[in-house]
N, C-alpha and C positions, 0 to 999 in steps of 0.2 A: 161388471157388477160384483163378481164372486171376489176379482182381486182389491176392487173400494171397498168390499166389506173387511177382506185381511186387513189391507190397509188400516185401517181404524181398529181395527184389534190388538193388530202392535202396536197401534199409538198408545192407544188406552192401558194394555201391559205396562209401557215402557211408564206411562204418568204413573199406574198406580207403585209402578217398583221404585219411581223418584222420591212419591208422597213415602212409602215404607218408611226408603231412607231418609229422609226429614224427620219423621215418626223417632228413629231411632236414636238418629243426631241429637234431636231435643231431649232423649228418654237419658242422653249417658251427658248432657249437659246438666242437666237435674241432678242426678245420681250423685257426681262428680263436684260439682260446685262449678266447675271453670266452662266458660263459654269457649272457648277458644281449646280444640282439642292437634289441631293441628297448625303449624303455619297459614297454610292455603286457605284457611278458613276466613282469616280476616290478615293480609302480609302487612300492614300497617301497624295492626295494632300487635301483632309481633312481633315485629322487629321493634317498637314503643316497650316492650315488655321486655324484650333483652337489654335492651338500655336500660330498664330499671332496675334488674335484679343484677347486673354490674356494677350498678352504684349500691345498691342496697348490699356488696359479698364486701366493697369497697368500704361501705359505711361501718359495716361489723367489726372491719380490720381494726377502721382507727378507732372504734369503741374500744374496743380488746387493748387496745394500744394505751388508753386513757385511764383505764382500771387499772390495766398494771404498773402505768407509771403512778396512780394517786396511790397505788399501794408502797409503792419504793420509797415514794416522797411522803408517807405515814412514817415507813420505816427509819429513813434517814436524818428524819425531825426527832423522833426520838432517839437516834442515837447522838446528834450536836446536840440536844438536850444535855442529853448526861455527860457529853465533852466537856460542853461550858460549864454545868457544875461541878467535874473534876477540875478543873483549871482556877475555878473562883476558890476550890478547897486548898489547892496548891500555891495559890496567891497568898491566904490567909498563913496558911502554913511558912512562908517564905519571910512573910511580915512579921511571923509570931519569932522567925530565925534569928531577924535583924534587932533582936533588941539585945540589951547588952546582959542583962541578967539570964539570956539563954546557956546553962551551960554545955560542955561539949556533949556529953551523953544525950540530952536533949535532942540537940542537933541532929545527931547522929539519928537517931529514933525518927528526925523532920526530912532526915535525908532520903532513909528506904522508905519512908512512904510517899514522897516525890518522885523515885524510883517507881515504886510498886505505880501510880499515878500514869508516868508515862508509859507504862509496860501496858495499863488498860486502854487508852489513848491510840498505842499502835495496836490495838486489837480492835477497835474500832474502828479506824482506816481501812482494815482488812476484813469488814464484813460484807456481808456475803447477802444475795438477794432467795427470794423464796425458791428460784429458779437454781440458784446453786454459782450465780454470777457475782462479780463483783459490784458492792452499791455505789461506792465511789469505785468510777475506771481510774485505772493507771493511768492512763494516756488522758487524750481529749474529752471531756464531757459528751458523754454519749448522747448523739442526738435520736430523735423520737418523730417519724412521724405521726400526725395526729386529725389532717385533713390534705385535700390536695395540693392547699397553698401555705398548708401552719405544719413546721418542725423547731423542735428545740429541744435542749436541753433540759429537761424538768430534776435532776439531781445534779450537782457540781461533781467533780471530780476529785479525786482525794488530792490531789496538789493544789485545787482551788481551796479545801476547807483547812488540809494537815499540812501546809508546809507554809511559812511567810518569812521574807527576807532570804529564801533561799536555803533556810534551817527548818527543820519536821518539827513540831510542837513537840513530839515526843524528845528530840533532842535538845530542846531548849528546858525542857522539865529536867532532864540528866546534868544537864549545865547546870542547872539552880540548885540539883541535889547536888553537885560537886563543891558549888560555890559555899550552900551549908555546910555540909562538913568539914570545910577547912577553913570557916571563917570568914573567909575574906569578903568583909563588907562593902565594897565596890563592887565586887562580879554579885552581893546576894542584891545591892540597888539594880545593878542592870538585869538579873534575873525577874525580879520583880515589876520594870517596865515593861518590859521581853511579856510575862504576864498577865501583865495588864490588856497588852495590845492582844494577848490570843485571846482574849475573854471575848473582847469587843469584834473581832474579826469574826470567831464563830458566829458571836451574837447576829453579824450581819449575814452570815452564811443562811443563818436558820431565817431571816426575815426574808432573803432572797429565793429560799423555798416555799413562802408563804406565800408569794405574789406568785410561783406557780401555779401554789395547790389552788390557789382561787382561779387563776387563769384555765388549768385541766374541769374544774367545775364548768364555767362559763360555756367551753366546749364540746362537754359530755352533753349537757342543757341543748344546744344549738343540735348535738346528732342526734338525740332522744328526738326533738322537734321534727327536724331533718326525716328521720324514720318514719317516723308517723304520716307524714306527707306521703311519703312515698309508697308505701303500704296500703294508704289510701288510693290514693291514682292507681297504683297497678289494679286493686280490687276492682275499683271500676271499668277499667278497661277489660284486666281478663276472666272478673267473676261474673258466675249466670246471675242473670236477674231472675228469681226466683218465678214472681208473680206474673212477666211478661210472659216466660220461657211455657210456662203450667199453661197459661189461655193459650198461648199455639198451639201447646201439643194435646190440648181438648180438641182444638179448631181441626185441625189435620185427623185426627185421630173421628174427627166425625165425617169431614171431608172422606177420607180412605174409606169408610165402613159402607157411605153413602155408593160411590162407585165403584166396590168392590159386589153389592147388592144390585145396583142396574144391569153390571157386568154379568153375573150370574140369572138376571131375569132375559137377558141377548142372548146369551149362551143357549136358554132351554128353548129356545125357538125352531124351529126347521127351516132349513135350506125354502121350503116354497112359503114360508111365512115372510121368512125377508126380501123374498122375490116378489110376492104378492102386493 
């Protein structure tokens, strides 16, 4: 009899020290916001939850990645901006060469600032990004990635915008200023085609930026969405429900108080009361 009553005393111990811990589990779930404080708690919905904040460090990347490219491709719009309007000034000027009442001192005057023209031309090939990098690469158009399965190129490359046929716009502007100053009305016509075509080549440089800039838009849109999804679903999974979480830990918390009170009216008993 003496060792059925232990018996039921460590049971009863052991329930009320499980109910505690329940008691406490719910008090730092509350507290905390997050249902889930360890793996073991729920391994499902854990391992659910690393899977999302993998994608969600992922989705950041190619946010970060989108910003900075829609920033390069602001930047880079406004510099073939102002190419093409050096080049449509250089045109004009080259036009203004080929007439015949130009005289030489004129010329001369059309020539350094065709000079001076291409000298801004390669200064804008060689700009430089907020980061301290080059806006147009040397090399290949630097690609981007911007999701798992979408990379490109969102800026051209300075040999895509500044060189055509093989010659640097800036050196075709020096040829034109050459062709001025010594007259020669054949090299100032083929300067002034030579001209023409850089106008319209930028012209499409800067339209092929636009069909990015709208395309990095479409994408940032789809990870903004993207985010939000996911932000949701983890919430659910790993945040306390508030209002569930508060009725349990009333319930238990009445629960313990209740057997913790019986326990202590067993206790004041005598050994010949429980024999009795």
């Amino acid at each position: 009899m003496i060792n059925a009553v232990g018996n039921r005393m460590t049971r009863e111990i052991a329930r009320q020290a499980k109910l505690a811990d329940q008691l406490e589990r719910l008090q730092v779930q509350i507290s905390s916001g997050k249902r889930l404080q360890r793996a073991s708690d729920d391994p499902v919905a854990a391992r659910r939850i690393a899977t999302i904040g993998k994608t969600q460090a992922s989705a950041a990347t190619w946010a970060a990645n989108v910003k900075t490219a829609e920033s390069r491709v602001a930047q880079a719009d406004t510099a073939l901006g102002s190419v093409g309007n050096l080049l449509v000034r250089a045109r004009e000027l080259t036009l203004s060469a080929a007439s015949s009442t130009t005289n030489p001192a004129d010329r001369a005057s059309i020539a350094a600032e065709l000079a001076g023209i291409a000298d801004e031309i390669h200064g804008f090939a060689a700009t430089r990004d907020a980061n301290g990098e080059p806006l147009f690469a040397a090399g290949s158009a630097r690609q981007v990635r911007f999701d798992a399965d979408v990379s490109f190129a969102p800026v051209p490359s300075a040999s895509d915008v500044f060189v055509m046929g093989g010659n640097s716009l800036s050196t075709g502007l020096r040829d034109a200023a050459a062709a001025v100053a010594s007259g020669d009305q054949a090299a100032i016509g083929s300067a002034l085609t030579a001209l023409s075509d850089g106008v319209s080549h930028v012209a499409d440089q800067r339209g092929a930026m636009g069909l990015s800039a709208g395309r990095l838009e479409r994408i940032g849109d789809s990870l903004k969405a993207r985010g939000i999804e996911l932000s949701d679903e983890r919430s659910a999974v790993e945040d306390t429900d508030l209002s569930v979480a508060i009725a349990q830990l009333n319930a238990q918390d009445i629960t313990l108080q209740a057997a913790q009170a019986a326990f202590a009216r067993i206790n004041r008993q005598t050994l010949f009361d429980i024999l009795g």
